[in-house]
C-alpha positions in Angstrom: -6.6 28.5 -0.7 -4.7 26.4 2.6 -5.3 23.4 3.3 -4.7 21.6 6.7 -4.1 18.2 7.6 -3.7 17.6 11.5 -1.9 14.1 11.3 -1.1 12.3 14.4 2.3 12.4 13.4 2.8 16.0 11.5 0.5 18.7 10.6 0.7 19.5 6.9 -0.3 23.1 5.8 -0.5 23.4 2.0 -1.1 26.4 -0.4 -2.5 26.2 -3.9 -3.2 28.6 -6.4 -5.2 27.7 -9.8 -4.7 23.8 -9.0 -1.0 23.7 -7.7 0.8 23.8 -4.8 2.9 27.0 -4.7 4.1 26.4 -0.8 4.2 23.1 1.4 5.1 23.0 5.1 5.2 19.9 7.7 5.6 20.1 11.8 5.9 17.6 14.2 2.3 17.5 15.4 3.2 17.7 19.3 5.4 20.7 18.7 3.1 22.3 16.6 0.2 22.7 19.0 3.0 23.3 22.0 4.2 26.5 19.7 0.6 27.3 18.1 -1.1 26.7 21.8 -4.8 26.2 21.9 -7.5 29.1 22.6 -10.6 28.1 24.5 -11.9 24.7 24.7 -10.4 22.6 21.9 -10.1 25.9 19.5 -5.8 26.5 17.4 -5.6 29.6 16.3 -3.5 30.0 13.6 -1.5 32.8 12.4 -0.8 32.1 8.7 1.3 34.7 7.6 3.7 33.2 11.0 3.3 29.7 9.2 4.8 31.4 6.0 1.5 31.2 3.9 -0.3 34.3 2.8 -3.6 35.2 4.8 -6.8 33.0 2.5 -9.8 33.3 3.6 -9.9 29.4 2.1 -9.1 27.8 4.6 -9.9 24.0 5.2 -8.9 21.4 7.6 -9.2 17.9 8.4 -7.2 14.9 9.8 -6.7 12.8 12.9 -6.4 16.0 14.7 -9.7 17.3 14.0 -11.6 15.2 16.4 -10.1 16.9 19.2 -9.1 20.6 17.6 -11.0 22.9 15.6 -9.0 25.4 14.0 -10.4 28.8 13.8 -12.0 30.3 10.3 -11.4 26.9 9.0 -14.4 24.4 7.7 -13.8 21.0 8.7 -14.1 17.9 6.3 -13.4 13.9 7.0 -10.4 12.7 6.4 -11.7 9.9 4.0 -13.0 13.0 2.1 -10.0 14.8 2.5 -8.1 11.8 1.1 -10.2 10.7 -1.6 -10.1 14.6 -3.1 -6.4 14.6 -3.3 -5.8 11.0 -4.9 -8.2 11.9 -7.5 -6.3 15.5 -8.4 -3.0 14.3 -8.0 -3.3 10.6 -10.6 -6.6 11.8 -12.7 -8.2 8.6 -11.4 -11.2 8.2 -10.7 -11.8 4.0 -10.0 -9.3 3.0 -7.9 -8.6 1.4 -4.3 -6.6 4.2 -1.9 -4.4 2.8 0.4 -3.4 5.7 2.8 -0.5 4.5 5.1 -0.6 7.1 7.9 1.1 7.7 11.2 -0.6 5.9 13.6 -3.7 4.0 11.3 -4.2 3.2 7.1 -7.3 3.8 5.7 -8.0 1.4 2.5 -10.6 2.8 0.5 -12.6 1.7 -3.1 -13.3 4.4 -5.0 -15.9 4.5 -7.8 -16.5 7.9 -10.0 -14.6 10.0 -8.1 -16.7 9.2 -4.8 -15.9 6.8 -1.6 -17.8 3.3 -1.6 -16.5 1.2 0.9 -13.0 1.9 3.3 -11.9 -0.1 6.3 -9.6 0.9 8.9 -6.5 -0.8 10.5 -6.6 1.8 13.4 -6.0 -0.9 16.4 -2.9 -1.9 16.1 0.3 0.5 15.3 1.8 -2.8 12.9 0.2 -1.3 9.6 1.3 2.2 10.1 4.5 5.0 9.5 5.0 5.1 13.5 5.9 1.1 13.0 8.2 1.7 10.1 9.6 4.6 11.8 10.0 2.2 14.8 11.6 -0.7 13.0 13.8 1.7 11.1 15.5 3.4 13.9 15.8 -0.9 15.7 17.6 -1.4 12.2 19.6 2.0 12.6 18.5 2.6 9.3 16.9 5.6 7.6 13.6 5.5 6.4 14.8 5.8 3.1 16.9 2.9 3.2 14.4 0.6 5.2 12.1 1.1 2.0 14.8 0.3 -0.3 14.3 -3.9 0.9 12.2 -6.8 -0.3 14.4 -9.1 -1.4 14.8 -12.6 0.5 12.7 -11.5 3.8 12.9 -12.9 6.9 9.4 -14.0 8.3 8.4 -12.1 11.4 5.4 -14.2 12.8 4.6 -11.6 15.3 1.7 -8.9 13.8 2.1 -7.2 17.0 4.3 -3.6 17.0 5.3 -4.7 20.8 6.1 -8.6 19.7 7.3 -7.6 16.6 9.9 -5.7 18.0 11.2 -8.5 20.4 11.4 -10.8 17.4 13.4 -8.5 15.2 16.2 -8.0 18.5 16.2 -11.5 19.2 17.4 -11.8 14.6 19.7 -9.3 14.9 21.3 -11.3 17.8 21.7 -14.2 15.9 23.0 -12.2 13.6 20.6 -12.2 10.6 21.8 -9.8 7.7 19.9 -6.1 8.3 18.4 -6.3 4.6 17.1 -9.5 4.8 15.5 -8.3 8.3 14.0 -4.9 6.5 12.6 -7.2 3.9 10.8 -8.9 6.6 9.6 -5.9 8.6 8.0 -4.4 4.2 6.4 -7.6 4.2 5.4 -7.5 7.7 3.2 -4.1 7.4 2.2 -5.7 4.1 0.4 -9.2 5.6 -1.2 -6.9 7.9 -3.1 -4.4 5.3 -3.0 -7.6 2.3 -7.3 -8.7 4.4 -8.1 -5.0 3.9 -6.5 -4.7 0.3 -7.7 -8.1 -0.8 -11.6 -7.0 0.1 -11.8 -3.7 -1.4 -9.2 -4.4 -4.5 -9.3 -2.4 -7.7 -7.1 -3.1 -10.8 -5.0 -0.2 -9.4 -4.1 0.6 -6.1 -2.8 4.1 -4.7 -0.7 4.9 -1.9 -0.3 7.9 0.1 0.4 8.8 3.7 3.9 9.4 4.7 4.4 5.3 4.6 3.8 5.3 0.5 7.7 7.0 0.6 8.3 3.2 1.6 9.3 2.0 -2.1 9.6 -1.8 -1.1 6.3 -1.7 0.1 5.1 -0.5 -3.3 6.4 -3.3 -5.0 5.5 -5.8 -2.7 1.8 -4.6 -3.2 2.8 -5.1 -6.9 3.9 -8.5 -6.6 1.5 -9.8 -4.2 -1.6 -8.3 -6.1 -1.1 -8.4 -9.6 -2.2 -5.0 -9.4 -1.4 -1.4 -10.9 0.1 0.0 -7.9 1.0 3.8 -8.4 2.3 6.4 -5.6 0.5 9.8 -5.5 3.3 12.5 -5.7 4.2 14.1 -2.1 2.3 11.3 -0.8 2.2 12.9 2.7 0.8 16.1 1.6 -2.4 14.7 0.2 -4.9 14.9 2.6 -4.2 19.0 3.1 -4.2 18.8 -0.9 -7.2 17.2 -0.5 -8.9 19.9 1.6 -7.4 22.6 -1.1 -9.4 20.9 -3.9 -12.5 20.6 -1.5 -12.5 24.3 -1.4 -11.8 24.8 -4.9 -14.8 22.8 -5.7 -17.8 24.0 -3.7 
């Protein structure tokens, strides 16, 4: 079975056989549907054995993406679905709160039994998301990998505004404010602006996923500022197309 997450970000196309993944591949969402192209109105065909994958006629799809593109032979599930699926497979959970740091939105979600109660959506503003991180990171000229290495001694950035936030960061670096303390700042920054939705639907543990759980100072802050369990699914950024894969394994 393939399962399909169109991200706003990247498209993640993941195999599993008997419960595991046996192949994992990621595009940059733009260049995917450039070299993909669309067929009729709104319709990606997709030629699997291209992609890599054998030829399933499991095939399952959800995401950001789907709204707009429906890709052939495939059965279309919500991403909260999608999501909720995977985090369940991948810690053997089954109460829990999801936190799903994507792209361009997270999704916080309470889980009870396995099944979706509740979820709220920061999907207005781009300061609770990867594309911030990724934003801040490259301002930094760090890494990803070494922006979520920092929450130690933070600088406050009053700004929850990506735009704002951005000015504010320039103008520390200026005065030439140490680039951990200023990473710090920016993990605590994305955390003040998820802590409303995280403090409402909060669970004894929390899970992460999305490509933003890779953020490992994020993680802790969550720890810290919680009290709660707070455990990263593994490939956190596959889990919505693992999600789809156990959908299909299911019905």
């Amino acid at each position: 079975m393939v399962g399909i997450d169109l991200g706003s970000r990247n498209v993640k196309i993941v195999q599993m056989v008997d419960g595991k993944v046996v192949k994992k591949q990621s595009f940059d969402t733009i260049a995917f549907y450039r070299r993909f192209g669309l067929v009729g109105e709104g319709r990606l065909s997709l030629d699997l054995a291209e992609l890599g994958f054998d030829v399933y006629e499991e095939l399952v799809a959800t995401g950001y993406g789907k709204l707009a593109v429906t890709v052939e032979g495939a059965e279309q599930i919500p991403e909260i679905q999608a999501h909720v699926l995977g985090a369940c497979h991948s810690t053997g959970f089954s109460s829990f709160t999801l936190v799903d740091i994507g792209g361009q939105d997270t999704k916080v979600v309470q889980i009870r039994n396995g099944q979706a109660v509740d979820f709220l959506t920061n999907d207005r503003c781009a300061a609770g998301s990867g594309r911030y991180l990724e934003h801040m990171a490259g301002i930094l000229g760090m890494e990803l990998e070494e922006l979520g290495r920092y929450d130690q001694d933070p600088v406050h950035l009053n700004s929850t505004c990506a735009i704002f936030g951005e000015t504010e960061v320039i103008g520390h670096i200026v005065t030439g404010c140490p680039a951990p303390r200023l990473a710090a700042g920016v993990n605590y920054a994305v955390y003040r602006k998820l802590a409303p939705m995280i403090r409402k639907l909060k669970s004894e543990v929390l899970v992460l996923s999305g490509g933003g759980a890779l953020n490992q100072a994020l993680g802790r802050i969550m720890s810290r500022e919680t009290g709660c369990q707070v455990i990263q699914v593994p490939e956190p950024q596959y889990n919505g197309a693992i999600g789809c894969c156990i959908y299909r394994r299911r019905v």
